[in-house]
C-alpha positions in Angstrom: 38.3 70.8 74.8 41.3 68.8 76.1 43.7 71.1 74.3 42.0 74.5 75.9 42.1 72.8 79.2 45.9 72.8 78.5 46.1 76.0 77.8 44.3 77.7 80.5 46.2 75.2 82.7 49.2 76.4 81.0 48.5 80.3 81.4 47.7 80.0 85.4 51.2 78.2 85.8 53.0 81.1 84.0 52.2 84.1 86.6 52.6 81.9 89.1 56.4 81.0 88.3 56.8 85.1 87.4 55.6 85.8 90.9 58.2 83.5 92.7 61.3 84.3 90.5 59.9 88.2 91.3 60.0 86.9 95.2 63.6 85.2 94.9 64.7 88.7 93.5 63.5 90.9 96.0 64.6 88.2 99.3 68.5 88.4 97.5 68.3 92.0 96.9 67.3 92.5 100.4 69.8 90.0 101.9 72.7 92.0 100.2 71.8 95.0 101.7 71.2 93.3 104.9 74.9 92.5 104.7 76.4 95.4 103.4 74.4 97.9 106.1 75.8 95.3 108.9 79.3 95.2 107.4 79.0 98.8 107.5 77.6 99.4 110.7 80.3 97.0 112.3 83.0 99.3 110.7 81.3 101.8 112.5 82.0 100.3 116.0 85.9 100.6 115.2 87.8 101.7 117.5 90.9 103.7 116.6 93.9 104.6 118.8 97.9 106.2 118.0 100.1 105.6 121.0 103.9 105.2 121.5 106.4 103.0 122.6 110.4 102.9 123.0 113.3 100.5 123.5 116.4 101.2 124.6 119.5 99.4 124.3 122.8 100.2 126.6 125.7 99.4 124.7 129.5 98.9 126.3 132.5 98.2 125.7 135.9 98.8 126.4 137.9 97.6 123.4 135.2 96.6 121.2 134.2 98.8 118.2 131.5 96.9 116.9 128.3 96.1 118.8 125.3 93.8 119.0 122.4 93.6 120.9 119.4 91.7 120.9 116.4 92.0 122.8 112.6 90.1 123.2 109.8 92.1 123.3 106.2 91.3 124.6 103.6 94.0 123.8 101.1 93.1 125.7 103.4 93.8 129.0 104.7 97.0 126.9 101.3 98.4 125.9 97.8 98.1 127.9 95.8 98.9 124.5 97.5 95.7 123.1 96.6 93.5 125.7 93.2 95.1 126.4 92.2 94.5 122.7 94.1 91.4 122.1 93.0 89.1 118.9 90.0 92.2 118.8 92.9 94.0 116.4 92.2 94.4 112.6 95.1 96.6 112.0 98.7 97.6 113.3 100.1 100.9 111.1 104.0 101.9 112.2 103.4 105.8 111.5 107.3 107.1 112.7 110.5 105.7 113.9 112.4 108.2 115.8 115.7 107.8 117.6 118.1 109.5 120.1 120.5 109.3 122.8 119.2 109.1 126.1 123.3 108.9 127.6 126.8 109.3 126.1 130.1 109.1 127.7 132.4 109.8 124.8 134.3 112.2 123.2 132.8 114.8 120.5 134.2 113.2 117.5 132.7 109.6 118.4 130.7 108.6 115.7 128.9 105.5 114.6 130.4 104.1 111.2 127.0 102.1 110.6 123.8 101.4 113.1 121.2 98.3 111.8 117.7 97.7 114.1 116.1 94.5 112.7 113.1 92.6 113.4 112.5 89.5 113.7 110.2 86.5 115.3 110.5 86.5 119.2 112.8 83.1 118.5 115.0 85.3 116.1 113.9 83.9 112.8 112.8 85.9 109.8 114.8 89.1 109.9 113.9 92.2 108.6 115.5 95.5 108.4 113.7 98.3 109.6 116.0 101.0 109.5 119.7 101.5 108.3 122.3 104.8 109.1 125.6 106.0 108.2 128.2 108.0 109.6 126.2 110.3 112.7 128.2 111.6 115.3 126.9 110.4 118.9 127.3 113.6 120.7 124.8 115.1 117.9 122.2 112.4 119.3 122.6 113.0 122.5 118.7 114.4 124.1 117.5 115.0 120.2 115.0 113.1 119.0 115.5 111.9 115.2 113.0 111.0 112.3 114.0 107.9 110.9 113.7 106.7 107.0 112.5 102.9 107.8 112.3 100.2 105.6 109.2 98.3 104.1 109.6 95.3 104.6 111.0 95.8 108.1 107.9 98.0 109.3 105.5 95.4 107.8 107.0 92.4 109.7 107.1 94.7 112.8 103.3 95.7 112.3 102.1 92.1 111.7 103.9 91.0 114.9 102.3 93.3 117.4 98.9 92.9 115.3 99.0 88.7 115.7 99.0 86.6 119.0 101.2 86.2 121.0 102.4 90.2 119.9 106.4 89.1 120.4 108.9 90.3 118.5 112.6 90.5 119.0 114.7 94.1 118.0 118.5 93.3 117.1 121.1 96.4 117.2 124.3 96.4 115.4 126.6 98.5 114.4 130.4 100.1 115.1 131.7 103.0 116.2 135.2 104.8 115.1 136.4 104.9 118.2 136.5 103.3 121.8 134.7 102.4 125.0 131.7 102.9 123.7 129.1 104.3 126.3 126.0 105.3 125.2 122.4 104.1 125.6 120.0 104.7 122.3 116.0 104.8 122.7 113.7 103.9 119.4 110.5 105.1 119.9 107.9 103.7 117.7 104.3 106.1 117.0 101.7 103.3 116.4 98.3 103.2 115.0 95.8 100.6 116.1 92.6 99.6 114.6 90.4 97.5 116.9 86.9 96.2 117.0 85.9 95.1 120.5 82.7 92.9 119.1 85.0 91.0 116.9 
């Protein structure tokens, strides 16, 4: 008698144990898909937006072939969307660099030897090349817009500083001419792609 006793006592616990591992099952199950169909539907509330900005740098000099120019950059002052959204951003995407001469007083054979844009910190730290070019004649740039090839590296440090608090960056110009004064202002014009969720 004591041994059935054990038994039965021993074939009610079983079901009862199946029923709550069944239970523990269905409650994960469900909590994944709780997540993923809120994960998804906060993807949904994205909000995506392209615009454009420029710099421009005026550059002179009398006897001086070579140049450098530095300049701070605050994005939020630059670009409403960026200070609307603020730390709401999830993603900064450079699509096109473009440059041109917005002025040139010089003659048709002046020509840039080399012309650097970097990017770095707003304090000038971390430098990164974004774009490099050889041998263009000014004149040729003057009111023509101009597809850049960028860099990387350069584009990725730029992206990451307008995506992050407090969205400052600082653009450095370099370069030399063949010949002198050199009179010209250049305009980079940068086609952005923002990624923003205003619940975040």
């Amino acid at each position: 008698m004591y041994f059935f006793a054990e038994v039965l006592t021993f074939v009610d616990k079983k079901p009862q144990k199946t029923k709550i591992m069944k239970s523990t099952r269905v409650f994960a199950i469900m909590a994944a898909v709780s997540l993923l169909m809120f994960s998804s539907c906060e993807d949904l509330l994205d909000v995506t937006k392209t615009f454009t900005f420029e710099h421009e740098f005026v550059v002179s000099s009398v006897t001086d072939q070579s140049f450098d120019e530095f300049a701070v950059i605050d994005m939020t002052e630059e670009e409403s969307l960026i200070n609307d959204y603020g730390s709401k951003i999830k993603k900064i995407e450079i699509e096109e660099v473009r440059y041109w001469l917005k002025a040139h007083d010089g003659s048709s054979t002046q020509a840039f030897g080399s012309i650097v844009l970097d990017v770095a910190n707003h304090d000038g730290t971390d430098v990164k090349n974004i774009v490099n070019v050889q041998d263009l004649v000014l004149a040729n740039l003057l009111n023509n817009p101009t597809v850049l090839s960028f860099n990387d590296q350069g584009i990725q440090k730029l992206s990451g500083l307008i995506k992050s608090p407090p969205h400052k960056f600082s653009l450095n110009l370099s370069g030399g001419a063949n010949e002198v004064p050199l009179n010209f202002t250049v305009v980079f014009e940068f086609k952005v792609k923002m990624v923003a969720n205003p619940i975040n």
